[in-house]
C-alpha positions in Angstrom: 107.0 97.6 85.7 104.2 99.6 88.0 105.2 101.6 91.0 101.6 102.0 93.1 102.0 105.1 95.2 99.1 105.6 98.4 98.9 107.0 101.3 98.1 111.1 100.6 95.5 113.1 102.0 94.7 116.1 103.8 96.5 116.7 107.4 96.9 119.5 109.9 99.6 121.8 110.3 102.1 119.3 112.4 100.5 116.5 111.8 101.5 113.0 110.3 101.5 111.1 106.6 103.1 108.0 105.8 103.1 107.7 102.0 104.0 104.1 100.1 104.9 102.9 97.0 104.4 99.1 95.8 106.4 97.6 93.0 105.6 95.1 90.4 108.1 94.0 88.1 111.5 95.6 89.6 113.4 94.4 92.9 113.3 97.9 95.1 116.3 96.4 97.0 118.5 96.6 93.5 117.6 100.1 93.0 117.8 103.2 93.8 113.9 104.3 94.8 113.1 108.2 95.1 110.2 110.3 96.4 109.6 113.7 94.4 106.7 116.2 94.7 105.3 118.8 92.6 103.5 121.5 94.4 100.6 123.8 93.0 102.4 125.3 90.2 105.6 124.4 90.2 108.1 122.2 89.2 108.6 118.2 90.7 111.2 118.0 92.7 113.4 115.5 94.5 112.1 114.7 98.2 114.6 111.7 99.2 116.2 108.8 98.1 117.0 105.3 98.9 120.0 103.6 97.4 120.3 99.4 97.4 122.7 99.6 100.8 120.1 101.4 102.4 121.8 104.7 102.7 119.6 107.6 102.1 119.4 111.6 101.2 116.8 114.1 101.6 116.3 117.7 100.5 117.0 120.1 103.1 114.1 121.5 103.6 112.6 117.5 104.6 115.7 116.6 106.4 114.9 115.2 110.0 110.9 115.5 109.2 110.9 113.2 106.4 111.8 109.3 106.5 112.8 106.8 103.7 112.4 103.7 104.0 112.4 100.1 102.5 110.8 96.7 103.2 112.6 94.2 100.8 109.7 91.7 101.8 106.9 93.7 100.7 108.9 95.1 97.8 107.7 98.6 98.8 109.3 101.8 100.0 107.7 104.4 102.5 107.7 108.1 103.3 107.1 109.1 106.8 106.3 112.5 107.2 105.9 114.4 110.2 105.7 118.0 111.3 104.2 118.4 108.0 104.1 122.4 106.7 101.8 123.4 104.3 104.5 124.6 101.7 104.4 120.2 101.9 101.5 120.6 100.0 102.1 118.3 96.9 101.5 115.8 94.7 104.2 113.5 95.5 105.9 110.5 93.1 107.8 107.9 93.6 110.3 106.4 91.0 112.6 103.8 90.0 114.9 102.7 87.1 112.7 105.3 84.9 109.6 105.0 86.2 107.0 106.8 87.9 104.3 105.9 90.1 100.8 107.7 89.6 101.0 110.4 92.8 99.5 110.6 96.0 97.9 114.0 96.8 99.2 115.3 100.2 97.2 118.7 101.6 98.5 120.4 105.0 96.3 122.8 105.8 94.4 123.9 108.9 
């Protein structure tokens, strides 16, 4: 199994990222696919997940800023983030069935 995470990099203050995660050797439709981050110096934490009927949750703080999605044809699951803060500022993950992708650096900052 790999999970290939892409799609960081450094935005502005209210700007726009839309993060991905690629799969090899697990079906993202019959799982449940999540998005963590680990900012500077603290601990990774649960962004948002995706379960296999397409219902998803988000932390509070991401909740109507963030986007999960899924495309069962690409076998790949997206972030959308928008109105990005810097306390966004992260590595972020994604994971599935006990794996972990390699993290995407995202930077908000003017």
């Amino acid at each position: 199994v790999q999970l290939q995470a892409s799609g960081g990099g450094l935005v502005q203050p209210g700007g726009s990222l839309t993060l991905s995660c690629a799969a090899s050797g697990i079906i993202f439709s019959s799982e449940v696919v999540a998005w963590y981050r680990q900012p500077p110096g603290k601990q990774r934490e649960l962004v948002a997940f995706i379960v296999s009927n397409g219902r998803t949750m988000y932390q509070d703080s991401v909740e109507g800023r963030f986007t999960i999605s899924r495309d069962n044809a690409k076998n790949t699951v997206y972030l959308q983030m928008s109105s990005l803060r810097p306390e966004d500022t992260a590595v972020y993950y994604c994971h599935a069935n006990n794996n972990w992708g390699q993290g995407t650096q995202v930077t908000v900052s003017s």
